[in-house]
C-alpha positions as CSV (number, residue, x, y, z in Angstrom):
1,X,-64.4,-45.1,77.6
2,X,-61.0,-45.5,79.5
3,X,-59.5,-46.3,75.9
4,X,-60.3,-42.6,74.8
5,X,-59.4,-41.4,78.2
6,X,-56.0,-43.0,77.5
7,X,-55.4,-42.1,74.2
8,X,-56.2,-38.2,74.9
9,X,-54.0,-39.0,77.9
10,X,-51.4,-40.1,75.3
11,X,-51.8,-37.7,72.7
12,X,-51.3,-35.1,75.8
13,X,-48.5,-36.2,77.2
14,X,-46.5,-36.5,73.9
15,X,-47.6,-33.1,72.9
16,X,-46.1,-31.4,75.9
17,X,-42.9,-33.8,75.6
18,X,-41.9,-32.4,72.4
19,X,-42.4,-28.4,73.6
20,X,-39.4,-27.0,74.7
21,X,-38.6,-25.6,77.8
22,X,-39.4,-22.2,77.2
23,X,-42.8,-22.6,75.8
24,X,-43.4,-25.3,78.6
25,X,-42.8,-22.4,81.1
26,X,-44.7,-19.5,79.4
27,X,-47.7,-22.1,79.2
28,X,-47.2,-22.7,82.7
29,X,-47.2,-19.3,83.3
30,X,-50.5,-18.4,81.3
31,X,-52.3,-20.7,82.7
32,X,-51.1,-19.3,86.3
33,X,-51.9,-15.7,85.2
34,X,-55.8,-16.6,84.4
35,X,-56.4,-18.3,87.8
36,X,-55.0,-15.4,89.6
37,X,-57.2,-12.9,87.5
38,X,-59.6,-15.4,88.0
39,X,-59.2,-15.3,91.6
40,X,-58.7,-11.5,91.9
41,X,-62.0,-11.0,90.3
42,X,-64.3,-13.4,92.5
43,X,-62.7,-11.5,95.3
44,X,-63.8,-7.9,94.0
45,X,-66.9,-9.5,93.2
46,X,-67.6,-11.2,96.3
47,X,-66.7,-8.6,98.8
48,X,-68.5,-5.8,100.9
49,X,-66.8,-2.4,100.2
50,X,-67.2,0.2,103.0
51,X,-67.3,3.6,102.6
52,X,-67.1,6.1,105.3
53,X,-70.8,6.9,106.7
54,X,-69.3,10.0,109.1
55,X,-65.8,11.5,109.2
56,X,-63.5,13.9,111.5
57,X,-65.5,12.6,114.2
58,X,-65.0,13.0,117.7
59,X,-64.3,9.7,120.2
60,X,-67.3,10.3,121.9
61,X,-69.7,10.7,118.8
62,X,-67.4,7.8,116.9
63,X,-68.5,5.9,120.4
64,X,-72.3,7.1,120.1
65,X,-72.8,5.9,116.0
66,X,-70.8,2.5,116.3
67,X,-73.0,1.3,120.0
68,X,-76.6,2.4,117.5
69,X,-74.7,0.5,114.7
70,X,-74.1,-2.7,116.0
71,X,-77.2,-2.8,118.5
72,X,-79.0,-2.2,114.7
73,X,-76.8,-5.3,113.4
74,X,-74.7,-3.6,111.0
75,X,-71.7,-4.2,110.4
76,X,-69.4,-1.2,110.8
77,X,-65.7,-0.5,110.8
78,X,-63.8,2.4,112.9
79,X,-60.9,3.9,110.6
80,X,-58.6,6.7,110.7
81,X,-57.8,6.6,114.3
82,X,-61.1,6.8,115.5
83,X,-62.7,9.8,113.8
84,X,-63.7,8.1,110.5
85,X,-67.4,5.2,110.5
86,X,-67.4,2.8,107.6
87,X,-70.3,0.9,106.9
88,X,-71.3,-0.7,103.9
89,X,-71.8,1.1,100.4
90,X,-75.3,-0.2,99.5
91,X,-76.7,1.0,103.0
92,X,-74.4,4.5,103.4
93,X,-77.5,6.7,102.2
94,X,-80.4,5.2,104.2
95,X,-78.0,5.1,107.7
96,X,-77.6,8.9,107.2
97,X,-81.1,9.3,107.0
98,X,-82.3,7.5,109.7
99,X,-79.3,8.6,111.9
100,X,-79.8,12.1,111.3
101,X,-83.9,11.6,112.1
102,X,-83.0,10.5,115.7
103,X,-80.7,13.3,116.3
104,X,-76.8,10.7,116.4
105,X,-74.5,12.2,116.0
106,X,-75.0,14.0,119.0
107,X,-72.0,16.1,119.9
108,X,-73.5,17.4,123.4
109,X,-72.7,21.3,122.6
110,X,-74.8,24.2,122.9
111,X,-75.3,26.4,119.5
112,X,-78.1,28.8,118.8
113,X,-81.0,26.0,118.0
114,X,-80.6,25.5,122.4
115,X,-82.8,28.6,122.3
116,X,-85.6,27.9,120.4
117,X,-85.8,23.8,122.0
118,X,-85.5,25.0,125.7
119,X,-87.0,28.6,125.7
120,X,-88.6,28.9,129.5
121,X,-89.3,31.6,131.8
122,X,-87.0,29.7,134.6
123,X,-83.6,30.7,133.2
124,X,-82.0,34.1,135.0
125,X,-79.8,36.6,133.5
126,X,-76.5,34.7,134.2
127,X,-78.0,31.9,132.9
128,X,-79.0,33.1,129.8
129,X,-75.4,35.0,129.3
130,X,-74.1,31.9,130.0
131,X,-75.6,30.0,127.3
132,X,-75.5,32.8,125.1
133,X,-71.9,32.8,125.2
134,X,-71.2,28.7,124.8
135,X,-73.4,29.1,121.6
136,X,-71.5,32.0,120.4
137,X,-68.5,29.7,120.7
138,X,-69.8,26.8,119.1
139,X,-71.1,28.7,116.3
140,X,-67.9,30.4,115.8
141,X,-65.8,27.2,115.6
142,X,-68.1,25.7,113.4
143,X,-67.8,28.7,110.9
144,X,-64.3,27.9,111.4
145,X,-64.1,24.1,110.7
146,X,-66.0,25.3,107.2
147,X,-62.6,27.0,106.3
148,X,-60.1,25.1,103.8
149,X,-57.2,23.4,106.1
150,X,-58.8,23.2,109.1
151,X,-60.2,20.1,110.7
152,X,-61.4,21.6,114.3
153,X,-61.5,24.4,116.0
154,X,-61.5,25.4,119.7
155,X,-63.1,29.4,120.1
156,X,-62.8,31.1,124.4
157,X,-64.4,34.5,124.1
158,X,-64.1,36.6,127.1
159,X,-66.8,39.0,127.1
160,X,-66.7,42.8,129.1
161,X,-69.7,43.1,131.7
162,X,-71.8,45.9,131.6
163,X,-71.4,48.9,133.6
164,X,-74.7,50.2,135.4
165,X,-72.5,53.7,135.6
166,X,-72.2,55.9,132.5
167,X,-69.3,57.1,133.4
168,X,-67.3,53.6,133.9
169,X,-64.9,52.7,130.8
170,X,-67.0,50.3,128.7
171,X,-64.1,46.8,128.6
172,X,-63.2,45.2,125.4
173,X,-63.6,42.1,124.3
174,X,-61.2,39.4,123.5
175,X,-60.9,35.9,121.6
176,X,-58.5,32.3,121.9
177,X,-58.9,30.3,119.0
178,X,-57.4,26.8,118.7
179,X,-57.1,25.5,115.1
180,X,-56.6,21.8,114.6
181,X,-55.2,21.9,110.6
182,X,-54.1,19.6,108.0
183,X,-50.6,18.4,108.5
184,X,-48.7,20.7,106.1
185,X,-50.9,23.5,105.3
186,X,-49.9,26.5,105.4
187,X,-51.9,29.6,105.6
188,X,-51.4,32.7,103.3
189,X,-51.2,36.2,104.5
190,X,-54.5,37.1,102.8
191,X,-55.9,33.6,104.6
192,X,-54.8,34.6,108.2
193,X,-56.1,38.1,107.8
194,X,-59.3,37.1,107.0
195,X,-59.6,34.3,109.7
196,X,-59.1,37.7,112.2
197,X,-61.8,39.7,110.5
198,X,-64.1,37.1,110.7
199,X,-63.7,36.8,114.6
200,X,-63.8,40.6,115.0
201,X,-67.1,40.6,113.3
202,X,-68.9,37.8,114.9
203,X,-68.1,39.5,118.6
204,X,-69.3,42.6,119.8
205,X,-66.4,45.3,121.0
206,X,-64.1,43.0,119.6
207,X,-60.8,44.2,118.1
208,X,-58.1,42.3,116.3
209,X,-55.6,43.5,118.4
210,X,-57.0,40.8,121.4
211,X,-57.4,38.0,119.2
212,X,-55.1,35.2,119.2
213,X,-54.9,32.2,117.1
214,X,-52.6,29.3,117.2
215,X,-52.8,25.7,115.8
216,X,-52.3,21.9,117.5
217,X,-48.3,22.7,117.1
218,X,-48.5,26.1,119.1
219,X,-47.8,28.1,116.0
220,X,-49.3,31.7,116.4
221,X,-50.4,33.0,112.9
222,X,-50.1,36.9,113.7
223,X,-51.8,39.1,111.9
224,X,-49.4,41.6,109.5
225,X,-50.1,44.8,109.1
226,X,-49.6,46.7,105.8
227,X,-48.8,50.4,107.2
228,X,-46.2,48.8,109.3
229,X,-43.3,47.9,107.7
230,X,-40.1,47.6,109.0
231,X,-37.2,50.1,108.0
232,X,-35.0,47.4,106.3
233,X,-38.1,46.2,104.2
234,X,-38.8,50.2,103.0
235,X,-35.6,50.6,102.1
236,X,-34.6,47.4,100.4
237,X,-38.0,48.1,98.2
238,X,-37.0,51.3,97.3
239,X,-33.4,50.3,96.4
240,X,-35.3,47.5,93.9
241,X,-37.0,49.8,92.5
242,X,-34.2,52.7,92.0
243,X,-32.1,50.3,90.5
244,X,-34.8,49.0,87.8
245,X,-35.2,52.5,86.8
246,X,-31.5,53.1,86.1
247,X,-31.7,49.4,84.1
248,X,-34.4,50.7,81.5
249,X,-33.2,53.9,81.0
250,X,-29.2,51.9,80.6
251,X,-30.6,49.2,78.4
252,X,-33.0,51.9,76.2
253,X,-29.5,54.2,75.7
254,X,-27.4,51.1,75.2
255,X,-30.2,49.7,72.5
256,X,-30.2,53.0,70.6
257,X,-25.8,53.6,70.6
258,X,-25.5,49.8,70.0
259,X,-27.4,50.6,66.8
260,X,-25.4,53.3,65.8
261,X,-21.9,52.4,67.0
262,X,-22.0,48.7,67.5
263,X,-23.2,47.0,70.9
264,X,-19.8,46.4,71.2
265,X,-18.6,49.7,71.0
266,X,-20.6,51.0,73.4
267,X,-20.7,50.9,77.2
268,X,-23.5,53.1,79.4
269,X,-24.1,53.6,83.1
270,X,-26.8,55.3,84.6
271,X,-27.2,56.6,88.3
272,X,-30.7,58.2,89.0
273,X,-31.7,60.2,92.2
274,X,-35.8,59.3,93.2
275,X,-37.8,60.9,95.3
276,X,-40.2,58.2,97.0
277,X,-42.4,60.9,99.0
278,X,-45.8,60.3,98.4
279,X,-48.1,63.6,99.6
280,X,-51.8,63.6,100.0
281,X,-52.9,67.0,100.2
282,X,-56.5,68.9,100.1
283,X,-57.3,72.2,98.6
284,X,-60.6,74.2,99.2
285,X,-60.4,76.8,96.4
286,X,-63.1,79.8,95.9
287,X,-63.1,81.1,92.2
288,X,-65.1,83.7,90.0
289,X,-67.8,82.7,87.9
290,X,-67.0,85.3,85.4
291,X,-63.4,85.5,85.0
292,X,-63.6,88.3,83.0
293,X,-64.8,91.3,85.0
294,X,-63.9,89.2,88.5
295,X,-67.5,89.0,90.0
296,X,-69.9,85.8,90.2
297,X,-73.9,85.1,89.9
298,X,-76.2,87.9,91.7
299,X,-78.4,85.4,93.5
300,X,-80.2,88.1,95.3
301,X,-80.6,91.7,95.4
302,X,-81.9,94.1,97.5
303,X,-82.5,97.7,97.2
304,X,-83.9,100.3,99.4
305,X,-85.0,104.1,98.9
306,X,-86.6,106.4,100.8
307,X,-87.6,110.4,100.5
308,X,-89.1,112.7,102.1
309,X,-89.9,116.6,101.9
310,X,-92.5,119.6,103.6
311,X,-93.0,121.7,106.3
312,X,-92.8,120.3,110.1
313,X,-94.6,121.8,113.1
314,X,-92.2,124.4,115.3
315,X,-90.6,122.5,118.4
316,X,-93.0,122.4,121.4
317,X,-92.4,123.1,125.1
318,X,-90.6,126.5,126.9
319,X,-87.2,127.0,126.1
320,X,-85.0,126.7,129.4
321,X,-87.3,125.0,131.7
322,X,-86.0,121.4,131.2
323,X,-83.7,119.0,133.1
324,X,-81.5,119.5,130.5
325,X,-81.8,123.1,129.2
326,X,-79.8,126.0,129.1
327,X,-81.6,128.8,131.2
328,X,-82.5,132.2,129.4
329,X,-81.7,130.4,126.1
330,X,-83.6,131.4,123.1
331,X,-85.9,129.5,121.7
332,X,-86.8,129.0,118.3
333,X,-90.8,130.1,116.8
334,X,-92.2,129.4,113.2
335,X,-92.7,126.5,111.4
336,X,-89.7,124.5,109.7
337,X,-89.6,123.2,105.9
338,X,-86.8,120.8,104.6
339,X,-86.3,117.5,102.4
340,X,-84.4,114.0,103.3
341,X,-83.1,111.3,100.6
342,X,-81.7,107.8,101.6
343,X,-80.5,104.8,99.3
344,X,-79.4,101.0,100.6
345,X,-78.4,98.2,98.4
346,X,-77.9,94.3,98.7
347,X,-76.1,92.2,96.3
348,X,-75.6,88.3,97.2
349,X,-72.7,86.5,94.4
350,X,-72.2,83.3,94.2
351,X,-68.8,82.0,93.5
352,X,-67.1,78.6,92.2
353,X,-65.7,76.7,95.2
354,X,-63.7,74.1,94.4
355,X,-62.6,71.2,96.7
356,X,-59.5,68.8,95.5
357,X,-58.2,66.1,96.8
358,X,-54.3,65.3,95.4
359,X,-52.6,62.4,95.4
360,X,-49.2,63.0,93.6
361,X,-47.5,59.4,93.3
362,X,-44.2,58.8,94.4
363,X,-41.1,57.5,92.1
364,X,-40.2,60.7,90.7
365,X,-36.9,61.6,89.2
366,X,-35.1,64.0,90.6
367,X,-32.0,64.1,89.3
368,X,-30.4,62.0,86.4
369,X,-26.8,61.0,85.5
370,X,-25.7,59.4,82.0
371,X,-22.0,58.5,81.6
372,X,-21.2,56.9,78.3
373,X,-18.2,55.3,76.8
374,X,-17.4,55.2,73.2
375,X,-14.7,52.9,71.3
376,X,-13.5,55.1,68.4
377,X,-13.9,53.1,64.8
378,X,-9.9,53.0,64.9
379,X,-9.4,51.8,68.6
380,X,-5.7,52.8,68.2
381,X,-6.8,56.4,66.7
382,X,-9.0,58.8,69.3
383,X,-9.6,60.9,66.2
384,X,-11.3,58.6,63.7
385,X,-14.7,59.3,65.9
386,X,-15.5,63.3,64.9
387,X,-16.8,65.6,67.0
388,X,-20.0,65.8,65.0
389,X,-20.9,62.6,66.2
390,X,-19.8,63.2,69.8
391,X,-22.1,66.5,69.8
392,X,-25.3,63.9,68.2
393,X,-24.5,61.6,71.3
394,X,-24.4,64.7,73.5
395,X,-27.7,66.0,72.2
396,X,-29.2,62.6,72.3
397,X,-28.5,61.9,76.1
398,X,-29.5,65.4,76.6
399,X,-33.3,64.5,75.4
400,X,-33.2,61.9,77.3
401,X,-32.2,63.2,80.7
402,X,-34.4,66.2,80.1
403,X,-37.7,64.3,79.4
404,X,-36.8,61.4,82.3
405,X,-36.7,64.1,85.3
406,X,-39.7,65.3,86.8
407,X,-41.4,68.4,85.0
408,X,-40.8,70.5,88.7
409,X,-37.4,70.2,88.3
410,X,-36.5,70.4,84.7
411,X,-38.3,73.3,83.9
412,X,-35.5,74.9,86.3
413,X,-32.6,73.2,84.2
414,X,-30.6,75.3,81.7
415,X,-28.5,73.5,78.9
416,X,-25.3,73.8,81.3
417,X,-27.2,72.2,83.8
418,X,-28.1,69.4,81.7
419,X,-24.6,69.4,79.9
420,X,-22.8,68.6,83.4
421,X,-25.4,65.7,83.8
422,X,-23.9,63.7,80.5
423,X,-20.4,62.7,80.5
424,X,-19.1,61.1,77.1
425,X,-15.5,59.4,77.0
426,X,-13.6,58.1,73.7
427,X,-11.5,55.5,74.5
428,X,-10.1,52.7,73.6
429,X,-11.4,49.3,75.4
430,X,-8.9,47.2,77.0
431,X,-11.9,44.3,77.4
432,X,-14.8,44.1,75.8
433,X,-18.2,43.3,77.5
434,X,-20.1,40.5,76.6
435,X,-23.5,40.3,76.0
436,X,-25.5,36.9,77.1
437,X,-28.3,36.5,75.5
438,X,-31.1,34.3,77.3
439,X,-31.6,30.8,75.9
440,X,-34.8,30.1,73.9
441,X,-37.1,28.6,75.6
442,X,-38.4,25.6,74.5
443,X,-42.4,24.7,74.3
444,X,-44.6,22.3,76.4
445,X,-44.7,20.2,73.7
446,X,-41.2,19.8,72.7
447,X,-40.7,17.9,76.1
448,X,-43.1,15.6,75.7
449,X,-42.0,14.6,72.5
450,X,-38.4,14.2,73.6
451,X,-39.7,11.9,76.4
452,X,-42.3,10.0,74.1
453,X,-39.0,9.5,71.5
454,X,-36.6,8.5,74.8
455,X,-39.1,6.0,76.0
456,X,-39.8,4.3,72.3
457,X,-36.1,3.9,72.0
458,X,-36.1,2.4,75.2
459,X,-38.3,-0.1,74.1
460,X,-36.8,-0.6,70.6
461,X,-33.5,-1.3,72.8
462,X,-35.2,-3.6,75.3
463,X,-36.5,-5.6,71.9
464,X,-34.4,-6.7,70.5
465,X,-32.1,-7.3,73.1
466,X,-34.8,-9.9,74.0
467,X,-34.9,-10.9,71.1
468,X,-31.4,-12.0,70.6
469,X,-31.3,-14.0,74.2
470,X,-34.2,-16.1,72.7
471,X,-32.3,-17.3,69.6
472,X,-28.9,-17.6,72.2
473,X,-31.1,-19.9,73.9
474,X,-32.7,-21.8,71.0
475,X,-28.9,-22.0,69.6
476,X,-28.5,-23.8,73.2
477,X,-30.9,-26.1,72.9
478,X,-29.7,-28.2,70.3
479,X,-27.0,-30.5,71.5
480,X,-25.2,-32.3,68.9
481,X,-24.7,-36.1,69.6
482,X,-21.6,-37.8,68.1
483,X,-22.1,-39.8,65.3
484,X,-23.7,-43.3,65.8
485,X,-21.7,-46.1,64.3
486,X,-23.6,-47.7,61.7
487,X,-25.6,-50.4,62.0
488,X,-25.3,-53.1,59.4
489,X,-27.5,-54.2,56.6
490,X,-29.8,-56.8,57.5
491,X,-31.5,-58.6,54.6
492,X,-35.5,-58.2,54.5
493,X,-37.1,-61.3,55.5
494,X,-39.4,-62.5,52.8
495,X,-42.5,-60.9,52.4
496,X,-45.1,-62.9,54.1
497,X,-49.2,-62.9,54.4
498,X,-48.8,-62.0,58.5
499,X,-46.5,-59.5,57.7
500,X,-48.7,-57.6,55.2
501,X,-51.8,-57.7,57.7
502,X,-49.7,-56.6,60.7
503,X,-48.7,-53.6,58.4
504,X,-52.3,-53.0,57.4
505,X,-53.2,-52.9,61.0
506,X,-50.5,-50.8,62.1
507,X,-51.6,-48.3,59.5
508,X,-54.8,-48.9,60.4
509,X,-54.5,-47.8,64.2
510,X,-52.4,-44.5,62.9
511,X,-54.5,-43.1,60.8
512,X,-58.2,-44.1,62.0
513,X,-57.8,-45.1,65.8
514,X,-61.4,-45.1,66.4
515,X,-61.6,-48.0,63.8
516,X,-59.0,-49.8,65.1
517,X,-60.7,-49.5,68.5
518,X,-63.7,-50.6,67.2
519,X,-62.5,-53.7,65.4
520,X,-60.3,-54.9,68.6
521,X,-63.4,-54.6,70.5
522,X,-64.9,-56.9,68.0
523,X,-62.3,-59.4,67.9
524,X,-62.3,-59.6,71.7
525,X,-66.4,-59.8,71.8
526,X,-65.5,-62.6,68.8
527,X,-63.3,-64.7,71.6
């Protein structure tokens, strides 16, 4: 047994003798790589991983969950400065269970399930505000913690007390918030406006003018309002958009002369006057039905008649005895006759009425100004453009300037008008403009080919360069030796019985060892 052990000790050793340095390293480094994946792997394997059981925690809950942890013998870690409980993965699920059935966390604040645990008859009115308020807090910060980019919240509402006199001026209500939020976040416009809303709706009487908000950093995110912008905002706005009406109406003339001329013979400028007043006005209108004869619907009539005629009875009483009488006057004897007619009609109409509410949009053009310069075909010769085609440009810039201002104010335009509104000048150019036209923009996926083709000729590069320090360092490795002297010739001794079985044997133990092993052993046993 220690013969074999030897000879695959032997046929070892030689073997790694006659690899060269470089694969006696990369063997050495194989065999390194395995026991350290080797390693790497029984340590995934073997460990627990933890996993956080509760987060954003506060150090008095962190405090309650780790004491019922470890007096339950499990093994928990506190991470992330306190606020974070890691526990193992394989128990995560049934720890929140059980944890959550005895009530732990227990923060020790007051939100609206405090009413319906300890409802009693003891508790007075202050009381009752009292707690009323704390839960209105709580609640209110815990909306708040739901919110993206905030971690906690700290909500003070100050509320008005009630006035037993009608006449007293009912107080308003107001709100401190405290917002604990991620490092880096920052809140949007449309984000901070909402955060106020959502106060001024969860408090009675409360405005978002007394609402304040500030973060850990004593940053106040103030609420903007739309209707108030600044001067310098208006007006830097309306410049913007003053000068990107004069730009389409400069690049459509320059597009359409550059045709006809050459863009290079053709320079335009454009100044525009607008009107940004925006009116909001209402009209109550009351209009025939029929617009024909000018009257509406009859929706009632009514018509009354009366008649009468016959004989009366004479006046009674003595003439001139009254309070009022004439005395001695004559009075009157016989019967009367006589007749009486009267007519009475009602008509009720019903009109059109007609309620509008108008809106006219701002951004109207008042007033329009084209000036245009032309480089004759012959710059050196004025002349060689005609006046035919001067009058076409004319006419052209007319259209244009007619059709761009606002209907109110061209309708009051005569051709003189708009004729002092164009100016046209033939000249020659003493520098041309250039025109830059925008690069084409490349796709997605031209990039990503570039980069794939960068980083494969990288590697191409990084090949063979490899390659060629290998065969430098083959080439080093063989060391010429100077030439041995020769040895001389020695005659062959004679060939002789011993010699051939000592060459037999020798032959013997290359090419079947285990035989030759075997027959030793048998020679030995044989002694």
């Amino acid at each position: 047994m220690n013969s074999k052990w030897k000879e695959w000790w032997g046929r070892a050793r030689s073997f790694w003798q006659e690899r060269t340095k470089k694969q006696k390293w990369l063997a050495i480094g194989g065999i390194a790589a395995v026991l350290f994946s080797i390693g790497i792997g029984v340590f995934f394997a073997t460990r627990t991983e933890m996993v956080p059981l509760y987060s954003n925690l506060t150090p008095q809950e962190a405090g309650q969950i780790k004491a019922t942890l470890d007096g339950r013998g499990v093994s928990a870690e506190v991470a992330d400065g306190g606020t974070t409980i890691k526990v193992p993965k394989e128990q995560v699920d049934a720890l929140k269970v059980e944890l959550a059935a005895e009530g732990i966390p227990n923060s020790g604040v007051i939100d609206y399930s405090f009413f319906g645990q300890n409802a009693s008859f003891g508790m007075t009115d202050n009381e009752f505000n009292m707690v009323k308020l704390k839960a209105m807090q709580t609640e209110l910060a815990n909306l708040m913690k739901t919110i993206d980019g905030v971690e906690d919240a700290k909500v003070m509402i100050n509320l008005p007390q009630p006035s037993v006199f009608v006449s007293d001026e009912k107080g308003e209500a107001s709100a401190s918030i405290v917002l604990r939020t991620k490092p880096g976040y920052q809140f949007s416009d449309e984000q901070i406006r909402a955060l106020y809303h959502l106060v001024a709706k969860s408090v009675p009487n409360l405005s978002t003018d007394n609402i304040v908000i500030m973060n850990q950093f004593f940053e106040y995110f103030d609420l903007k309002n739309d209707s108030g912008n600044s001067t310098g905002a208006t007006f830097a706005s309306q410049q913007q958009i003053k000068k990107q009406i004069e730009r389409d109406i400069q690049r459509q003339v320059q597009q359409m002369l550059g045709t006809m001329m050459g863009q290079d013979k053709v320079v335009v400028s454009v100044t525009a006057d607008v009107d940004f007043t925006q009116e909001k006005r209402e009209e109550n209108l009351v209009a025939p039905v029929g617009e024909e004869n000018d009257e509406g619907i009859a929706v009632s009539v009514q018509r009354i008649k009366e008649t009468y005629a016959g004989s009366g009875a004479p006046p009674g009483g003595t003439a001139g005895t009254g309070m009022n009488e004439t005395p001695g006057y004559q009075g009157a004897s016989g019967a009367t006759n006589g007749n009486y007619e009267r007519t009475e009609e009602t008509i009720n109409n019903e009109v059109n009425k007609i309620k509008k509410q108008i809106v006219e949009s701002p951004y109207k053009i008042r007033d329009l100004g084209i000036q245009v310069m032309v480089e004759p075909p012959d710059p050196d010769d004025p002349n060689s453009l005609t006046t035919e085609a001067v009058n076409d440009i004319q006419k052209i810039l007319g259209t244009i300037v007619r059709t761009s201002i606002d209907k109110g104010e061209a309708q009051t335009l005569t051709d003189e008008d708009i004729n002092s509104r164009i100016v046209v000048s033939v000249q020659k150019f003493n520098g041309k403009p250039t025109f830059t036209e925008p690069d084409p923009v490349r796709p997605a996926w031209w990039w990503y080919a570039a980069g794939a083709g960068a980083l494969l000729l990288i590697a191409l590069l990084l090949f063979f360069w490899l390659r060629r320090r290998e065969d430098e360092e083959e080439d080093e490795e063989f060391v010429f030796a100077p030439p041995l002297p020769a040895e001389p010739e020695l005659p062959e001794p004679p060939e002789t019985e011993e010699r051939m079985r000592r060459r037999q044997l020798e032959r013997l133990a290359k090419e079947k060892p285990d035989e030759f092993a075997k027959l030793l052993k048998t020679w030995l046993s044989e002694e």
